[in-house]
C-alpha positions as CSV (number, residue, x, y, z in Angstrom):
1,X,25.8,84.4,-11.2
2,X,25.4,85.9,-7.8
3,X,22.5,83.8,-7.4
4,X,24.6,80.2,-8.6
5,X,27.3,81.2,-5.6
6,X,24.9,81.6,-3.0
7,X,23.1,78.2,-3.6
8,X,26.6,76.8,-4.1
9,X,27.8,78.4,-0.6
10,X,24.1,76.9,1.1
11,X,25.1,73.6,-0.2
12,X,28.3,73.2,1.4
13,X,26.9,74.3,4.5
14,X,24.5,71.8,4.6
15,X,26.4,69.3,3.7
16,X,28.8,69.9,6.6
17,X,26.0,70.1,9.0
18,X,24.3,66.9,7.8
19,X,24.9,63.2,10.1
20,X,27.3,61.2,8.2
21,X,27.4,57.4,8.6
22,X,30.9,56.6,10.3
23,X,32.6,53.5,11.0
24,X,34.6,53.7,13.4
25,X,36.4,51.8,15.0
26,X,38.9,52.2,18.2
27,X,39.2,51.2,21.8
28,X,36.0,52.8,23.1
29,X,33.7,50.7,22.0
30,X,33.5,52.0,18.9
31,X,31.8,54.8,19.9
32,X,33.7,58.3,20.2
33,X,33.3,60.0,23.6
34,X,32.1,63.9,22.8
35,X,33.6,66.5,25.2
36,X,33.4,69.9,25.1
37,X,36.6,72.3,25.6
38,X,36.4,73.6,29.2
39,X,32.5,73.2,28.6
40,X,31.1,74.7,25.5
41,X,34.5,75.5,24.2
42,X,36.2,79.0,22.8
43,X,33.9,81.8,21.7
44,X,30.8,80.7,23.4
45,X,28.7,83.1,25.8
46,X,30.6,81.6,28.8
47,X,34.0,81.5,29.6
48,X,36.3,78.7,29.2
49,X,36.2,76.4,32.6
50,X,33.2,78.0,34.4
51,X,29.9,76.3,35.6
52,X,27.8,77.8,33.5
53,X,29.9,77.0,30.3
54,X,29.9,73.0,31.4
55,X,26.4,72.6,33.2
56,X,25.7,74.0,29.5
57,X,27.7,71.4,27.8
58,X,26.6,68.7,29.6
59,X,22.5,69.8,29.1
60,X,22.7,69.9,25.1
61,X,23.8,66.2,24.6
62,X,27.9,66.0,25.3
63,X,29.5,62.4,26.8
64,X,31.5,64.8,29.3
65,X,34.0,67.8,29.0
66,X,37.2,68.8,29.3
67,X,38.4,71.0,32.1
68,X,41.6,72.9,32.6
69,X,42.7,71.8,36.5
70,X,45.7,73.9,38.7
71,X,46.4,73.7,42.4
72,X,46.8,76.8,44.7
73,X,49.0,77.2,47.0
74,X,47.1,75.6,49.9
75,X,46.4,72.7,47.8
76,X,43.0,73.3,46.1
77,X,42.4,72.4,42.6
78,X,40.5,75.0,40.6
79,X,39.3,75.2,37.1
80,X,41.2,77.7,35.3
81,X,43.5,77.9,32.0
82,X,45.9,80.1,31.9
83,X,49.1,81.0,34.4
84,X,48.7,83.9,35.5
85,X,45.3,85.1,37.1
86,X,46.0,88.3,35.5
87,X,45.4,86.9,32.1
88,X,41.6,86.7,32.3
89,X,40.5,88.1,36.2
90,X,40.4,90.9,38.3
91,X,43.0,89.1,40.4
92,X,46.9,88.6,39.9
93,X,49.4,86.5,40.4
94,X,50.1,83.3,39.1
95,X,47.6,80.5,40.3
96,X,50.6,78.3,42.7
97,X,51.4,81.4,44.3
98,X,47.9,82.1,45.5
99,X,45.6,80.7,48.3
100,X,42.1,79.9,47.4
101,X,40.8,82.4,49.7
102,X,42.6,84.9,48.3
103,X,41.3,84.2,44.6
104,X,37.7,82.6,45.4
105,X,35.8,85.8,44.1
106,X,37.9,86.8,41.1
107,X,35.7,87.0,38.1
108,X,36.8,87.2,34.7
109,X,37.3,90.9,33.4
110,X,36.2,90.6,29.7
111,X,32.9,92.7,29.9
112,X,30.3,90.0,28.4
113,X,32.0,87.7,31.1
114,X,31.9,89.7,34.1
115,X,29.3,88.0,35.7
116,X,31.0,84.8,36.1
117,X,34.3,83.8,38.6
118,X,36.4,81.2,38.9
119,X,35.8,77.8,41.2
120,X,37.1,74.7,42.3
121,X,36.7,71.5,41.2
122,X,35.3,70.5,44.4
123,X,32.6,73.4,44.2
124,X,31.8,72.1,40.4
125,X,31.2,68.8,41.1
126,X,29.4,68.8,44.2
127,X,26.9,71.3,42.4
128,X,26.7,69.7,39.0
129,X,23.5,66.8,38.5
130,X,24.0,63.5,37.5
131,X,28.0,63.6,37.1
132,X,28.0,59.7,37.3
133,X,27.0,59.6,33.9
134,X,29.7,61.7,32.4
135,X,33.0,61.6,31.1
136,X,35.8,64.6,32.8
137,X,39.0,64.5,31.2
138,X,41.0,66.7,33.7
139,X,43.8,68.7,31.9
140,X,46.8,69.3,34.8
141,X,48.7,72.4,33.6
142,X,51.7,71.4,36.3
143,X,53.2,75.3,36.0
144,X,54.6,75.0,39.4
145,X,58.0,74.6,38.7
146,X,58.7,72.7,41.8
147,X,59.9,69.4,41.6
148,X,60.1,67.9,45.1
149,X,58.2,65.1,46.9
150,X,56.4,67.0,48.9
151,X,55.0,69.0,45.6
152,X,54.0,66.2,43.8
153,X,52.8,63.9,46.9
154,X,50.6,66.9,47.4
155,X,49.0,67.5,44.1
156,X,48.5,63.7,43.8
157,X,46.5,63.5,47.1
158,X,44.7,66.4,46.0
159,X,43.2,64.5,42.8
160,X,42.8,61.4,44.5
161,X,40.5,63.4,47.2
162,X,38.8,64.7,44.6
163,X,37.7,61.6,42.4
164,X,37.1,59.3,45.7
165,X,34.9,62.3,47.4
166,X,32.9,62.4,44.2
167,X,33.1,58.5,43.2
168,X,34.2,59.3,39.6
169,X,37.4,57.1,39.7
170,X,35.3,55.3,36.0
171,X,34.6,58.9,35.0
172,X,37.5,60.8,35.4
173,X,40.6,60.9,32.6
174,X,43.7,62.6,34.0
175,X,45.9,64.3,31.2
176,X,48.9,65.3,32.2
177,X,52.4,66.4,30.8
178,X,55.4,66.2,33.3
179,X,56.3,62.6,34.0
180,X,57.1,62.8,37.1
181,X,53.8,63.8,38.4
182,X,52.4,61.0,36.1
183,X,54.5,58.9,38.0
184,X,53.9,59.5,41.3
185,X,50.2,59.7,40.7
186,X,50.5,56.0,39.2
187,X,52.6,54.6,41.9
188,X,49.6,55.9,44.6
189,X,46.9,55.0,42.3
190,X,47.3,52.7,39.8
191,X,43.9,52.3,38.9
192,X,43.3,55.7,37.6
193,X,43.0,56.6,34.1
194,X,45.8,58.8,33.1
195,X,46.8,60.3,29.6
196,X,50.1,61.5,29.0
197,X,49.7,65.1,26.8
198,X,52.5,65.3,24.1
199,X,53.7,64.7,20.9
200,X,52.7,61.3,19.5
201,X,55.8,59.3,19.3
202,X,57.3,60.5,22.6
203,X,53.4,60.0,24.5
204,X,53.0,56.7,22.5
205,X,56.5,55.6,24.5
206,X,55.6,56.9,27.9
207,X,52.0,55.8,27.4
208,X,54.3,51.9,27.0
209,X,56.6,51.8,29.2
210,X,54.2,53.2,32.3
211,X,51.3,51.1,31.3
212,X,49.1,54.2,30.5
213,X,45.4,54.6,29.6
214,X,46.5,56.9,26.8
215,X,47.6,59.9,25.1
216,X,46.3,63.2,24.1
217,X,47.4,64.8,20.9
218,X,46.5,68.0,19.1
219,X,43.7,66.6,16.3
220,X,45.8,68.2,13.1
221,X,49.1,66.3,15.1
222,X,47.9,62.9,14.6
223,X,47.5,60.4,11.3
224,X,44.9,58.0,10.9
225,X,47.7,55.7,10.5
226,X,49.3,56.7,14.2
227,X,46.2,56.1,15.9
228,X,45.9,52.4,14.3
229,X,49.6,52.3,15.6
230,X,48.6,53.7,19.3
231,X,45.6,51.1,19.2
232,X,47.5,48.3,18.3
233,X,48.9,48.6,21.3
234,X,46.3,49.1,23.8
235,X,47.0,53.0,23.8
236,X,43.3,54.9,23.7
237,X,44.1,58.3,21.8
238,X,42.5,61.7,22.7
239,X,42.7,64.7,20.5
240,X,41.7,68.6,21.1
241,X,42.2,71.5,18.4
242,X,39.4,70.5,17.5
243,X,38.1,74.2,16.4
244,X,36.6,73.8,13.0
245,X,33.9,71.1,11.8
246,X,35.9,70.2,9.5
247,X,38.0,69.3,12.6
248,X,35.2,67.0,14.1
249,X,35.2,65.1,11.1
250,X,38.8,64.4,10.5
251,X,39.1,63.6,14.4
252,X,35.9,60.8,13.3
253,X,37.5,59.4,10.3
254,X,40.6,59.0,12.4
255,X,38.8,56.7,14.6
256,X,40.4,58.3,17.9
257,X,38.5,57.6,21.1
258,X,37.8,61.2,22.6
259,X,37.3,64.4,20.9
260,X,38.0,68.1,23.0
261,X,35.8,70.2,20.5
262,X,35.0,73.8,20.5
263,X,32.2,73.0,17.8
264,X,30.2,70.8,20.3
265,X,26.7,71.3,18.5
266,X,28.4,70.3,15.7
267,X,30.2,67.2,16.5
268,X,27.1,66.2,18.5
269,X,24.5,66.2,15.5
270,X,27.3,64.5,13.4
271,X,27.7,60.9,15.8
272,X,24.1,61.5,17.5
């Protein structure tokens, strides 16, 4: 009996693991862009968001990667996730309220992750090879709470810098939630790719009436049906949460555009 379970357990794990004939079809080609979640995604021997974690991604096979993107105070955008530094480093304070030379060495506190710190986009992608033939979809977490011109005028320019230093203006995807930084990046650069992050009927509206690239929903948020609905309309359709391989493959038989996975080997071996 014992014997019968195992075999049945080895199966199913090889079945999951096998390449699976797809057809998909979407807006992309019909291909599906693979990008890993801040690099090699969630419980990975890197940290979310760090050079080693998306040098890594980017070396096994992955289209591109996601990256979590907030600005400090003086105006430098830095890969990092969560609000507060305190979260993950050995520094404090919520990322807005910091300079970049005040937070440029902090390095994450877990003990298998000590040996890595924080950086800016600028630093990533002036040190990564060959980032002309990847894929960045650039995940604005807008926690300043500050509304003004002079805010978002400033954290446009900042992106725009970015991408036209690094002549990835084809490359990079800009996901954002608040609408009016979506809106004020649009009106100074119409020609950049922007998703809006959200639910899927209010992104598929905002994603209409601004003329967007896209939207970005969570992978276990979305029908098959909804993305039909999002491409019928020109809307591409990104999706993250993918955590599971089970995941990948519904996010492939959904026929979305880009899939955010945390099972990168995985989703790789299955459209590879």
């Amino acid at each position: 009996m014992k014997n019968t379970i195992g075999l049945i357990v080895l199966l199913f794990l090889f079945s999951t693991c096998q390449k699976k004939d797809f057809d998909i079809v979407n807006l992309n080609g019909n291909k599906i862009t693979i990008l890993g979640h801040g690099g090699m995604g969630i419980a990975n021997r890197y940290p979310l968001n760090t050079f080693e974690s998306i040098q890594n991604c980017l070396s096994i096979g992955a289209d591109g990667t996601e990256i979590d993107v907030q600005m400090t105070k003086d105006g430098v955008l830095i890969a990092f996730h969560s609000e507060s530094l305190d979260d993950k480093t050995d520094a404090s304070g919520k990322v807005y309220t910091q300079t970049w030379n005040a937070i440029e060495d902090a390095r994450y506190v877990d003990p298998i992750y000590s040996n890595y710190r924080i950086l800016s986009l600028d630093e990533l992608f002036s040190n990564l090879s060959n980032i002309g033939e990847h894929t960045f979809f650039l995940d604005c977490k807008n926690f300043d709470p500050d509304t003004s011109l002079t805010y978002l005028n400033a954290f446009s320019n900042a992106l725009i810098q970015l991408i036209d230093k690094h002549q990835l203006v084809n490359n990079i995807y800009i996901e954002l939630k608040r609408r009016d930084v979506i809106e004020n990046l649009k009106n100074k650069r119409p020609d950049l790719n922007i998703f809006v992050y959200t639910s899927f009927d209010i992104g598929l509206a905002i994603a209409d009436e601004l003329a967007l690239q896209g939207i970005v929903v969570a992978v276990d948020k979305i029908s098959t049906e909804e993305v039909a609905t999002a491409h019928a309309s020109g809307i591409m359709v990104a999706v993250f949460n993918a955590h599971s391989q089970s995941r990948n493959i519904a996010a492939i038989e959904k026929n979305v555009d880009f899939v955010q996975t945390d099972k990168l080997r995985h989703l790789i071996k299955m459209l590879n």
